[in-house]
N, C-alpha and C positions, 0 to 999 in steps of 0.2 A: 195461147191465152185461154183459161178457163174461160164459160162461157156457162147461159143460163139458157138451156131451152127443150124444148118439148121435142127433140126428133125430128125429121124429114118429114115425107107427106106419105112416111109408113103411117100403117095402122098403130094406135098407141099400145104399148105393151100392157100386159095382163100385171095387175098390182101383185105384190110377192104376199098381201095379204087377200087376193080376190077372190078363193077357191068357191066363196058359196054367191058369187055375185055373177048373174049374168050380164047386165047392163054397164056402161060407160058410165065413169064419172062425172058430173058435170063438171067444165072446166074454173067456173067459179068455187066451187068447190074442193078444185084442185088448186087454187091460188088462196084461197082462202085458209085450206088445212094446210097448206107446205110452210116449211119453218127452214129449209135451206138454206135462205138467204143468208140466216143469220147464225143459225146449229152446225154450219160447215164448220166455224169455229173450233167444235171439238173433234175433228177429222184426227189426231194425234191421239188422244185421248178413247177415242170409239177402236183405232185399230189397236191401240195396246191392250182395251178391254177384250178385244177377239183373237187377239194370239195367244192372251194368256187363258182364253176358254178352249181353243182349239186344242191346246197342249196338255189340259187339266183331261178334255173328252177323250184323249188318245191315253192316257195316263191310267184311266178309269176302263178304255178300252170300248166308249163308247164308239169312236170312230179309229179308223187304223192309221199307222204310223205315214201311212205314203199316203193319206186323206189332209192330214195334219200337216205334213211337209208343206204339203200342193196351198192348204190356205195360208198357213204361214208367208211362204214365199209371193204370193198374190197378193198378200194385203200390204205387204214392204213396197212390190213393185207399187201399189195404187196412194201410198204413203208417199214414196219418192217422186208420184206422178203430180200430188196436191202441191208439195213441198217446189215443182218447178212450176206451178201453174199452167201445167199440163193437160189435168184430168175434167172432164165434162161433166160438170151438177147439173142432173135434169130436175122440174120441179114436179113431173110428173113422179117423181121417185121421194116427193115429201119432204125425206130427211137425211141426214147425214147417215144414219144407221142403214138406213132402204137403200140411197147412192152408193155406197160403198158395198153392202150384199150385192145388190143386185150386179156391179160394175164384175163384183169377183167371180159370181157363176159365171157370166160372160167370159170370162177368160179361162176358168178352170171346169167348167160343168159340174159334175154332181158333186165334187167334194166340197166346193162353196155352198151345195145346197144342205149341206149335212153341218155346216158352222151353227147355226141358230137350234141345231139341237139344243133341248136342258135348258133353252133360256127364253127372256120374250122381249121386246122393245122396253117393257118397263123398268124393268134389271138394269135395262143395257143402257135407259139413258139417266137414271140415277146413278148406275157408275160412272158415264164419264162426266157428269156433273159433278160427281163427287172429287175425280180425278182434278178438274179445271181448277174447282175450289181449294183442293190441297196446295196446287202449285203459286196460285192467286195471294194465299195466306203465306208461302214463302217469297213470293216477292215482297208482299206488301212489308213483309216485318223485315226484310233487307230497306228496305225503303224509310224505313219508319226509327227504324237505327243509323241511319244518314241523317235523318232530321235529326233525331236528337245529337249528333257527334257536329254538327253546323252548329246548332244553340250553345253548345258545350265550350267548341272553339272559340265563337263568337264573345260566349260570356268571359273566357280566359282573356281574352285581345281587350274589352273592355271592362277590366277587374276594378278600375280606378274612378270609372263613368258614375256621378252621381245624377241620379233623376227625381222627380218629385212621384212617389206612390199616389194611386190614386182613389178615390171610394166616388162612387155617385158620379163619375167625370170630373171631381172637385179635386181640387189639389190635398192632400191629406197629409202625408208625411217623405221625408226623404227618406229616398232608399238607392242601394245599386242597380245599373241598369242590368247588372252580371245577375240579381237577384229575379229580377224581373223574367230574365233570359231562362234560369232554374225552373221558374215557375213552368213554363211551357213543355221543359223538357221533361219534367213530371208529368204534363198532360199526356205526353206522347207516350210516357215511360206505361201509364196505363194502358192506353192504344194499344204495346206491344203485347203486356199482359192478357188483351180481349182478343188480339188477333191469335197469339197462342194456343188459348184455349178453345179458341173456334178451330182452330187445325186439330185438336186433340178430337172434336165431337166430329168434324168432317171425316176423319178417316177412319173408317170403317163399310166395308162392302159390301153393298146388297147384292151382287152377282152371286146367283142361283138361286134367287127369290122366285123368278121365274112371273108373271104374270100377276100373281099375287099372293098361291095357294104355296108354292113352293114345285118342286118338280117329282117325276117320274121316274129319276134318271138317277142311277148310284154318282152323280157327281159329289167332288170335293173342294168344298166352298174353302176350305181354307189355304188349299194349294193356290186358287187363283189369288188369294185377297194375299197373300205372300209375298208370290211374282208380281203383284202390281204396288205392294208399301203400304198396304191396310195394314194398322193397328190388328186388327180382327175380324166380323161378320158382323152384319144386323140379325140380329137373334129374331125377327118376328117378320113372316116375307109380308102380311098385308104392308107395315109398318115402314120395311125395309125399300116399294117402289113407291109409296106414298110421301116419305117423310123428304118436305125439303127446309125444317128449320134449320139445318146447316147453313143455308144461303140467308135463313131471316139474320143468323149469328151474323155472316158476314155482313150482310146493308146495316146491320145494328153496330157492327164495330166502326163500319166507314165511316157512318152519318156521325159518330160522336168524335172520329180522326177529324171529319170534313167539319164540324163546329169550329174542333179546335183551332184547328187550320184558317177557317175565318176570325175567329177572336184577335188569330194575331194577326191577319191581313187588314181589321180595324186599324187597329194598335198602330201597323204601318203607313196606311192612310193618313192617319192624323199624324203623325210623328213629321211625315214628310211636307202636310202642309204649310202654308206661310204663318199657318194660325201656331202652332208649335215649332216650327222648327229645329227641330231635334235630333232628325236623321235626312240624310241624301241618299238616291238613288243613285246606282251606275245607269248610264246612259242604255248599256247592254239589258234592264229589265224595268225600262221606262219607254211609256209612247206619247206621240206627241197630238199638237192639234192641227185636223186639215183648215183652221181658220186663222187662229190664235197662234203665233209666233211662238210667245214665252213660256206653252204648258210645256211640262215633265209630268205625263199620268203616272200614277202605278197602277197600272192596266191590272200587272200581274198578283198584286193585290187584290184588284179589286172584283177579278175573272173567278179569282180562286172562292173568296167569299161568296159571288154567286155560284160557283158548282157548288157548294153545299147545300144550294136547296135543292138540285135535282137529286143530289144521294138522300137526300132525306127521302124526298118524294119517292125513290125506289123503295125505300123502308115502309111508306106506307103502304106500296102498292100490290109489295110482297105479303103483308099482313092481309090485306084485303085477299088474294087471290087465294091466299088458303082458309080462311074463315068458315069458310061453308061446304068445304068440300066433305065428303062421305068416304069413308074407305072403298075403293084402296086407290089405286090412279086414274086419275081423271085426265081428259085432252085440256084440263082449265093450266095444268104444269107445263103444256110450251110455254107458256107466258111468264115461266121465269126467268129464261133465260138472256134477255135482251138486256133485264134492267139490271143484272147479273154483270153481266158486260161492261155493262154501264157502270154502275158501280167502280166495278175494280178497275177499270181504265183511267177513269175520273178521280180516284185516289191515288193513284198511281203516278198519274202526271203531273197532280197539285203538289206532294209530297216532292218529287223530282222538278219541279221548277222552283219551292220554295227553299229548297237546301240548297240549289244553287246562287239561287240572288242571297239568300242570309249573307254569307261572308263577302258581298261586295259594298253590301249596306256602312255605312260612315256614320259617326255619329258626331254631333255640335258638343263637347263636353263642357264649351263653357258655358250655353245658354241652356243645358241640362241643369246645371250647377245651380244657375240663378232661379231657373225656376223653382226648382228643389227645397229651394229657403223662402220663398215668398207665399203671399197671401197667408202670413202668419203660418207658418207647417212647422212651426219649431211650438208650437203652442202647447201640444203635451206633453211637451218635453221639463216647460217651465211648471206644469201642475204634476208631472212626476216627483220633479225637487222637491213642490210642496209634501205631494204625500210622502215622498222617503225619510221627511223630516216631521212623521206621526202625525200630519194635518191629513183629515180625512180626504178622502179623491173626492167627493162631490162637494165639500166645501174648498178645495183645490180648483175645482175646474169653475167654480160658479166664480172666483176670483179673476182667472185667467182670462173668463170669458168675459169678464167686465173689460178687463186693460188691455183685451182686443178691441171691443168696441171704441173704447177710450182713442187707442191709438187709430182706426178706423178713421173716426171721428178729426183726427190730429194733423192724419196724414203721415204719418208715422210707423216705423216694426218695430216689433220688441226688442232687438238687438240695439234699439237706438236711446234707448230708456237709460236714466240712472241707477242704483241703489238706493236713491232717496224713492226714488218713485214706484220700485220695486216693491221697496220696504213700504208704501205708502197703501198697497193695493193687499199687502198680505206681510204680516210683521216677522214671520217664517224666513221668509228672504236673506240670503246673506253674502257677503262681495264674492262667492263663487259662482253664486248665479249668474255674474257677468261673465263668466266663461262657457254659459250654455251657446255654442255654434252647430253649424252642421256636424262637423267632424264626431264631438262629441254624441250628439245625438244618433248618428251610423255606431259609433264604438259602443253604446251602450245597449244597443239588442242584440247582446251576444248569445241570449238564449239559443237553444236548438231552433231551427227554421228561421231564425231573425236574419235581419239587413245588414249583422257587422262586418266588416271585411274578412277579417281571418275565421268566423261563422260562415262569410259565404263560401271564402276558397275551399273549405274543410268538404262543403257539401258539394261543391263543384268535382272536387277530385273523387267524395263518395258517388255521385252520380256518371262517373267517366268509369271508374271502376267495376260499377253493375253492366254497365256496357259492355265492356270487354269482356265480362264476362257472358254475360249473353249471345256475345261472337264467337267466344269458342265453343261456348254448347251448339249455337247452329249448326257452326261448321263442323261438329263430332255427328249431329244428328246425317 
């Protein structure tokens, strides 16, 4: 079992930065500055940044081939030690950079002390931050193309699903629930878009930035950033151990995932309640009450909505932690890595529990149906008629709006009307207007982005298409 702790009742070891200090650190101090807890995290990331410097330094001939072997092979074995829950984080060693040095002299002597040539802590943990973040942005966009292939399905299975659209929560117009479903996976479709191009600006390597000035040392920055899947370097070393808007990209792309991702967990909310009844839950992503016999929560609705204010909240905390910083690295950047974490966990789990429950989700098609047509949602449809038959739209709707009230008033919808009474309210009117229904009103927004059926399937198979394709560009990258 790994373990957190200070050593026996040796005297504490000399810090591997302590050469001008004579005195102990204070222990609050050492608990206060250490980030292990939580920077072990990049232990994968920290050892791939140091083999592929060891190999550049032997390359460059700053250190020798049997120096380079000896760390190479040390930092696998202390890789393979983390990976079995093996190896001992001390917190008197800070950080995951310091643990893992210090652990490799321990076992190879001088050639581990020769690893940290040509570089400095700053490089090293803006590399593997940079590293975490690349790999973060490919799951996340695996992830984020599941959501959208669930919405896709989802809206295929209910092609036939009418629902009532809605403006203000009011009832406005019918539309398909498959349209509705579109809308989302456009939301997402951009998500993919934002997470892409934050991998584009993530990858790129400060290693050999060195401290801040750059180094001493004939190193070659481009061999590492190579072996490790950089795009290229950071052209500017203050820049290159300073700059973490890479991470603001990411909490900037989550937080607008993790909106989205509540918008619809709303959406599900009400759908499933008594007050709509619209959709059912499986029992498998519903909980229940420790009081109340009869509830079915959507917990997983309603969980998901609130994670998104804590990815928000990392968006702003990231904003805030760099505001005032000064070039070049400050100790104020441990503090980004937690909500770093946070973040991409928290999207990661939302995203993979809400493409699970989508396709278990049911919908009521017939009290879809009826809501769809009621509280007058066929309303524009009848001051459409009007204006297509040269009657201006505001004098169309100032009609319409009356033999709403009218009917209001009646008790009454306009499907229940004569032609006498049609014709009564606007002399336009004529015996086809009585075949204004739902149907007709879905067939009639066949424009690009409209609610007609064979408009939506067109877009539905356009949007599964961008998909696939966006799958095999992954899988080529």
């Amino acid at each position: 079992m790994s373990t957190d702790s200070t050593g026996s009742n040796e005297a504490p070891p000399i810090k591997l930065w302590g050469g001008r200090f004579s005195g102990d650190t204070n222990a609050l101090v050492d608990a206060f500055n250490a980030s292990i807890d939580f920077d072990r995290r990049l232990y994968r990331e920290d050892i791939a940044g140091s083999i592929a410097h060891a190999r550049m330094l032997a390359s460059r001939e700053i250190i020798s081939t049997e120096d380079r072997d000896a760390i190479v092979a040390g930092l696998e074995a202390i890789r393979d030690e983390i990976d079995a829950d093996e190896f001992e984080f001390r917190i008197d060693r800070e950080d995951i950079h310091l643990n893992i040095e210090a652990a490799l002299i321990e076992r190879i002597g001088d050639a581990g002390r020769r690893l940290h040539t040509g570089r400095s802590r700053n490089d090293q943990v803006a590399t593997d931050t940079r590293l975490f973040a690349r790999a973060a942005c490919d799951q996340i966009l695996i992830e984020l193309r599941q959501m959208r292939s669930a919405l896709l399905e989802l809206a295929e299975r209910e092609a036939e699903t009418v629902m009532p659209g809605y403006t203000h929560l009011q009832r406005a117009q019918p539309i398909l629930l498959a349209h509705h479903l579109l809308a989302y996976e456009a939301m997402f479709a951009r998500d993919t878009e934002r997470f892409a191009q934050a991998r584009a600006r993530v990858n790129v390597s400060p290693l050999g930035a060195g401290a801040l000035a750059g180094v001493t040392y004939p190193i070659d920055r481009e061999m590492t950033a190579e072996e490790l899947g950089f795009e290229g370097i950071a052209t500017n070393s203050l820049d290159a151990v300073s700059d973490r808007d890479f991470a603001v990209d990411i909490h900037s792309a989550a937080a607008l995932a993790m909106v989205h991702l509540s918008r619809l967990s709303e959406e599900i909310i009400l759908w499933v309640s008594a007050e709509f009844r619209f959709a059912n839950l499986d029992d498998a992503f519903a909980t229940g009450s420790s009081i109340m016999p009869q509830k079915k929560n959507a917990d997983v609705a309603e969980l998901t909505r609130g994670k998104s204010a804590r990815v928000i909240g990392n968006l702003m905390q990231s904003l805030a932690l760099l505001k005032s910083q000064p070039l070049a690295y400050n100790k104020d950047n441990q503090e980004d890595k937690e909500p770093l974490f946070d973040t991409v966990d928290t999207l990661l789990i939302s995203l993979r529990v809400m493409s699970a429950m989508l396709p278990t989700m049911t919908f009521n098609a017939r009290d879809t149906a009826e809501a769809a047509v009621a509280d007058f949602a066929l309303a524009t449809d009848y001051a459409d008629y009007l204006a297509k038959r040269n009657v201006p739209f505001r004098e169309a709707h100032e009609a319409i709006g009356a033999l709403v009230a009218r009917c209001e008033a009646e008790g009454r919808t306009l499907e229940e009307l004569s032609l006498e009474e049609l014709q009564a309210a606007h002399s336009a009117f004529e015996a086809d207007a009585l075949d204004i229904n739902l149907e007709s009103a879905l067939a009639a927004r066949d424009v690009p982005g409209g609610t007609a059926p064979a408009t939506v399937a067109a877009a539905r198979e356009a949007a599964l298409a961008r998909l696939t394709a966006e799958g095999s560009e992954g899988s080529e990258a």
